[in-house]
C-alpha positions as CSV (number, residue, x, y, z in Angstrom):
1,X,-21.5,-6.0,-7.6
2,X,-20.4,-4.3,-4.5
3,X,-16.5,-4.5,-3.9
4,X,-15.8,-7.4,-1.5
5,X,-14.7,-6.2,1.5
6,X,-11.1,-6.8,2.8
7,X,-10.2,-8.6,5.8
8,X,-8.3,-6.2,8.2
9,X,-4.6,-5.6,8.7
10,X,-3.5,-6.3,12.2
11,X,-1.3,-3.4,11.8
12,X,-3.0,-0.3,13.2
13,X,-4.1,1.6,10.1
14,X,-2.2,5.1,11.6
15,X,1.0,3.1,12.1
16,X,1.0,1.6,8.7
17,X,-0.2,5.0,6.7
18,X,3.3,6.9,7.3
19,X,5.3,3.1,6.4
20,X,3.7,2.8,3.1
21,X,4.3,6.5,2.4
22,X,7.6,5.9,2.8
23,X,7.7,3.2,1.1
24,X,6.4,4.8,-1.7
25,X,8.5,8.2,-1.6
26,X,5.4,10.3,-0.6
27,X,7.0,11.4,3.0
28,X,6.4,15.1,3.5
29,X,4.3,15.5,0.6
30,X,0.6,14.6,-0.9
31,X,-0.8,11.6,-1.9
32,X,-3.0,10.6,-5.0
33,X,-3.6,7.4,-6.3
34,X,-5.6,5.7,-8.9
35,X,-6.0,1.8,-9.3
36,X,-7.1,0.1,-12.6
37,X,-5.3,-2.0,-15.9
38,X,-3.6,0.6,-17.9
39,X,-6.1,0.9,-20.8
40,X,-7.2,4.1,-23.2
41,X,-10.4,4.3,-21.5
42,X,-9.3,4.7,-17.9
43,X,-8.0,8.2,-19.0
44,X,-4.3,8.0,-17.6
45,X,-3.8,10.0,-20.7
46,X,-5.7,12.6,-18.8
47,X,-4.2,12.2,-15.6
48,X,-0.8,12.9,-16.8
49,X,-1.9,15.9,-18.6
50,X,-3.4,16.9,-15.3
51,X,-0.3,15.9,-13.3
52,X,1.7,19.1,-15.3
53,X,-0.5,21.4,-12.9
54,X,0.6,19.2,-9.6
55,X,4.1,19.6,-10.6
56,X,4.0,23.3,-9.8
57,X,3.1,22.5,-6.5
58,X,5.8,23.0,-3.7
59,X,5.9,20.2,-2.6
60,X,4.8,18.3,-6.0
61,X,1.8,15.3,-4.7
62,X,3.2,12.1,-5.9
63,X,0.6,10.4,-7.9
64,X,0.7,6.4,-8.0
65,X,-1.2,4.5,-10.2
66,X,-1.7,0.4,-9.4
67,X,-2.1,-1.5,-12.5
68,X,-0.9,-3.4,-15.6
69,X,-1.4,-3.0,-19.2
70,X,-0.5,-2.4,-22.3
71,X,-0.4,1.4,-22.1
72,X,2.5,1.1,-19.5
73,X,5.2,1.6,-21.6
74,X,3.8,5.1,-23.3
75,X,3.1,6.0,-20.0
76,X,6.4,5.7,-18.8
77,X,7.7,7.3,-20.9
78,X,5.7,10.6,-20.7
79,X,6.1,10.3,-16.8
80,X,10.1,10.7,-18.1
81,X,10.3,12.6,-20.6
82,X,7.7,15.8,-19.2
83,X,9.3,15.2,-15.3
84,X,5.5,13.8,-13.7
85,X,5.3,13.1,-10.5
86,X,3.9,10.4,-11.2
87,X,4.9,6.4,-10.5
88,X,3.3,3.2,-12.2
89,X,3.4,0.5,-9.3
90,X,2.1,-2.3,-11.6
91,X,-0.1,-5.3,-10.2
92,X,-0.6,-4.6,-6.4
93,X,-2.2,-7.1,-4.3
94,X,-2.2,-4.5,-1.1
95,X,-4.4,-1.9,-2.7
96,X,-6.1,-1.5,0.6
97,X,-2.9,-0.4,2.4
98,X,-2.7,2.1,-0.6
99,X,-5.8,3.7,-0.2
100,X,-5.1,3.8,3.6
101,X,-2.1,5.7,2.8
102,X,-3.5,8.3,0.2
103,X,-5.2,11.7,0.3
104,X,-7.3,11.3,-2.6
105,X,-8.4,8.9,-4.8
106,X,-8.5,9.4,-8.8
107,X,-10.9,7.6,-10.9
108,X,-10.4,9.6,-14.5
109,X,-12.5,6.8,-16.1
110,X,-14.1,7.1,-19.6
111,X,-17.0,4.6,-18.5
112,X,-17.7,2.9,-15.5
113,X,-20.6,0.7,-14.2
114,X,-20.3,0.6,-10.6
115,X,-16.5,1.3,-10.1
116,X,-14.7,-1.2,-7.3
117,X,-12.2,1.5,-6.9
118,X,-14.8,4.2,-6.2
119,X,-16.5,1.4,-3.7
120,X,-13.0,1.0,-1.9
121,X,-12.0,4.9,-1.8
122,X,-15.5,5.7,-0.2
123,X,-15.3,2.3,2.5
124,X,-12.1,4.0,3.3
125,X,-13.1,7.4,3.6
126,X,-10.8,9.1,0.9
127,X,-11.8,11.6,-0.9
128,X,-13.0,10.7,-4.4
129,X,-12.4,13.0,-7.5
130,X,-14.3,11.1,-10.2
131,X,-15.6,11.6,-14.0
132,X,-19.6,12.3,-14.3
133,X,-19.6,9.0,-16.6
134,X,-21.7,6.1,-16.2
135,X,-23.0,4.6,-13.2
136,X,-20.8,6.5,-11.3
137,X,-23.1,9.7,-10.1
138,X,-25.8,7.2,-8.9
139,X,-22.9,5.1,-7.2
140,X,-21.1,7.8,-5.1
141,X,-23.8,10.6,-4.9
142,X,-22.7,13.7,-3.2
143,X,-19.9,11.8,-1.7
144,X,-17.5,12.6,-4.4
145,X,-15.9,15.6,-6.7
146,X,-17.4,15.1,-10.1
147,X,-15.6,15.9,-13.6
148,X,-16.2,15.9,-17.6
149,X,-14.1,12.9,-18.9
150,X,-11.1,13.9,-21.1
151,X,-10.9,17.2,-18.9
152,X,-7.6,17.7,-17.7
153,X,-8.0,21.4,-16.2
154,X,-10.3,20.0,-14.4
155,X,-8.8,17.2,-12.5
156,X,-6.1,18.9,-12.0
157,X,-8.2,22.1,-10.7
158,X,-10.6,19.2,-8.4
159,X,-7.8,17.4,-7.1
160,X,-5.8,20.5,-6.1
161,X,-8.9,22.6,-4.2
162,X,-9.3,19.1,-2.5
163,X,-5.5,19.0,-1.6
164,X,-6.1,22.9,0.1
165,X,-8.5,22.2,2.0
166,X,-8.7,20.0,4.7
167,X,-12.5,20.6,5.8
168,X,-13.4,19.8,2.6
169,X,-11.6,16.3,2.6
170,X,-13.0,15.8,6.1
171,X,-16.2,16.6,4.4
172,X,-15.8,14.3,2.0
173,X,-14.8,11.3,4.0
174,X,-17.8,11.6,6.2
175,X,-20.0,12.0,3.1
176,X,-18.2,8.8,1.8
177,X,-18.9,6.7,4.5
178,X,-22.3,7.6,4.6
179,X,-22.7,6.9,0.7
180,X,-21.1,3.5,1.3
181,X,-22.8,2.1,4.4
182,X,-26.9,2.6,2.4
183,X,-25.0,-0.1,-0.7
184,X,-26.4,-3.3,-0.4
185,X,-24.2,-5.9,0.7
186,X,-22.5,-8.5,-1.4
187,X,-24.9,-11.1,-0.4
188,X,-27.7,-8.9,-0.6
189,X,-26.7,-7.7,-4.5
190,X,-26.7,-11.5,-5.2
191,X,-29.8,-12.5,-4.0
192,X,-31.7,-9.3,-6.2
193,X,-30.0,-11.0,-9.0
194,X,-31.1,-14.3,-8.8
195,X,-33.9,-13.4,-8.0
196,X,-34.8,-11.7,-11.0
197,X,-33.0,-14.2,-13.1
198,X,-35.9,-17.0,-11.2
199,X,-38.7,-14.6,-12.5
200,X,-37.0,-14.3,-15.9
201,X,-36.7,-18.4,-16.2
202,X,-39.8,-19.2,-14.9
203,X,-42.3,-20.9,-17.2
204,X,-45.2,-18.8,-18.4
205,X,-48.7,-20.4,-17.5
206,X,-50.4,-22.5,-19.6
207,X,-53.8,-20.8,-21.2
């Protein structure tokens, strides 16, 4: 299903962006995000291998990540112990004033179907850097950087061209916004599917 849409902030999105990077410790420097429960197959493992080639960066991007799991704990303490810059938020309920905020959006997935993340980063217009796995290709289109799973070179190496180069971004968020505005609406997605659950249920004619 497509991601519902959120209702607006009355805050002027430009006036909230540098107040939630503050908030977050990301004044005067990128930043990333990623939003999902903190399970193997998201590939958080992967992101913090990846993060090791943001930390050379002067300044380092912070990267958040919005979720709960039960990976939190290893995670935290690899963040620690290799010096990420990296923060785990846990459950966020304002994920659309994060994404308002960020640079670029990570989605370093195993599998995904049709990814609510990748819906919201694209609605949003920020640039997307994404694994080639499931329904995800088909979802964002040319709208989005595409990696191998389990590839940390090359998140890292996708995320940081994307950081260099602002046309590119501006590229992307233009591309993104296009992508999003040809998915069918909510309503729309749930009349195809009854719909072809009332052909599925019909009864067959009697010969």
């Amino acid at each position: 299903l497509p991601a519902p849409r959120p209702a607006s902030d009355p805050l002027d999105p430009d006036r909230l962006r540098p107040k939630v990077r503050a908030e977050l410790g990301a004044t005067g420097r990128p930043l990333m995000i990623a939003v999902g429960a903190l399970e193997r197959y998201r590939g958080y493992r992967t992101l913090l291998d990846a993060a090791h080639a943001w930390r050379r960066l002067d300044p380092p991007p912070l990267v958040v990540v919005a979720g709960e799991g039960p990976l939190r704990g290893e995670l935290q303490r690899r963040i620690e112990q290799e010096d990420l810059p990296v923060r785990l938020l846990g459950r966020r309920d304002d994920v659309t004033d994060l994404l308002a905020a960020a640079d670029v959006a990570l989605l370093p997935s195993r599998w995904e179907a049709r990814s609510l993340f990748a819906q919201d980063a694209l609605h949003a217009r920020v640039p997307l850097v994404a694994t080639r796995v499931g329904g995800t290709p088909e979802l964002v289109g040319d709208a989005a950087e595409l990696v191998p799973y389990g590839n940390a070179r090359a998140l890292a190496d996708a995320a940081l061209r994307l950081l260099a180069d602002p046309a590119r971004r501006e590229e992307l968020r233009a591309r993104g916004a296009r992508q999003a505005a040809g998915w069918p609406s909510e309503d729309e997605t749930v009349a195809q599917v009854l719909s072809v659950y009332d052909e599925l249920t019909r009864p067959l004619p009697l010969i």
